[in-house]
N, C-alpha and C positions, 0 to 999 in steps of 0.2 A: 664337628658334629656329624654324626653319620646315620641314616636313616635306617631303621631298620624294623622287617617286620615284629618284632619283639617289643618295638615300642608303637603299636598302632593309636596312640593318642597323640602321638608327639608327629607321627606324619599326618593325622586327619588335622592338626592344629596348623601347622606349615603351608597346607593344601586351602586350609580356609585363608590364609593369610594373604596367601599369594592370589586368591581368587579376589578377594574384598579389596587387593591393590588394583590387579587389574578393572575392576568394576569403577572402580574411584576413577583411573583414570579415565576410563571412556566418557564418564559421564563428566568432568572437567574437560575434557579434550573437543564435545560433540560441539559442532554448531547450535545455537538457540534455533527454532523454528519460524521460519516466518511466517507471520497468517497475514491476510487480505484484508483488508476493509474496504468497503465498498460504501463509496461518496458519492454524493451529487452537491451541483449547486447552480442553481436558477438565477439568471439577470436578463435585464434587458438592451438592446441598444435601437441606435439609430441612422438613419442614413437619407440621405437622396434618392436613392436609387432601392429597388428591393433587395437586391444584391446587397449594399453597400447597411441597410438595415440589419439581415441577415449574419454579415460578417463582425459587423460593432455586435450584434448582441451574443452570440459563439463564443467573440472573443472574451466579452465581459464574462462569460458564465466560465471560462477556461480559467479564465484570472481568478474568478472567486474560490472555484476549485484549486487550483494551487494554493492560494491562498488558505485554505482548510486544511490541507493535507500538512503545508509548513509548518502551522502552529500547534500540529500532532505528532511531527517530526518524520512526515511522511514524505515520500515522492510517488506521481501518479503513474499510471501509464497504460496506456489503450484506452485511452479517453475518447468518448463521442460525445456527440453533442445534437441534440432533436430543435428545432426550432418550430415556433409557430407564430401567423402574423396577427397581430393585434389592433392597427390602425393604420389607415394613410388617413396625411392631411388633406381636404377637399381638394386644392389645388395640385396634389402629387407634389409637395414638395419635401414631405419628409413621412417614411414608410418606418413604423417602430415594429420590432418583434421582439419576444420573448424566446431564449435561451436554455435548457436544461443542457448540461456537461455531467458525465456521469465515466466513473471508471474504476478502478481497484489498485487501492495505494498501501505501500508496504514501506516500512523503517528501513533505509537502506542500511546494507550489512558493513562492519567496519571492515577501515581495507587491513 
């Protein structure tokens, strides 16, 4: 078959074809987009020590955050975490604070 200006429907029909392939393909070929979500998640802990308060309740609020992002089929990452303290017991022997973890999780992409 030979192209010729004599038949300009038969090259504009060719020209669409080849275009609407190429278009197919990019659009199966692109990566999906990934978007962010942005999680928090609030615990508590406990300790001895303020520090050691501090560290339990970070950790719990990290846990509970992972813990949300898995069962959305996410992974976290640049997670913080704000604390603030909520009670010592009269005698200092156990310092509780409260935990926010907060960061932006994303479906990781297949390998």
């Amino acid at each position: 078959m030979t192209l010729s200006v004599r038949h300009p429907a038969r090259v504009l029909f060719l020209a669409l074809v080849v275009a609407l392939t190429l278009t197919a393909g990019a659009v199966l070929s692109a990566p999906a987009a990934l978007a962010a979500t942005y999680r928090s998640a609030t615990s508590s802990g406990w300790g001895p020590s303020p520090e050691a308060g501090r560290a339990a309740a970070e950790g719990n609020a990290r846990t509970a955050l992972n813990q949300q992002a898995a069962a959305a089929g996410e992974v976290c990452s640049g997670v913080s975490a704000t604390t603030r303290h909520l009670y010592t017991a009269p005698d200092g022997s156990a310092w509780i604070y409260e935990a926010t973890a907060s960061g932006y999780c994303v479906v990781p992409s297949p390998l």
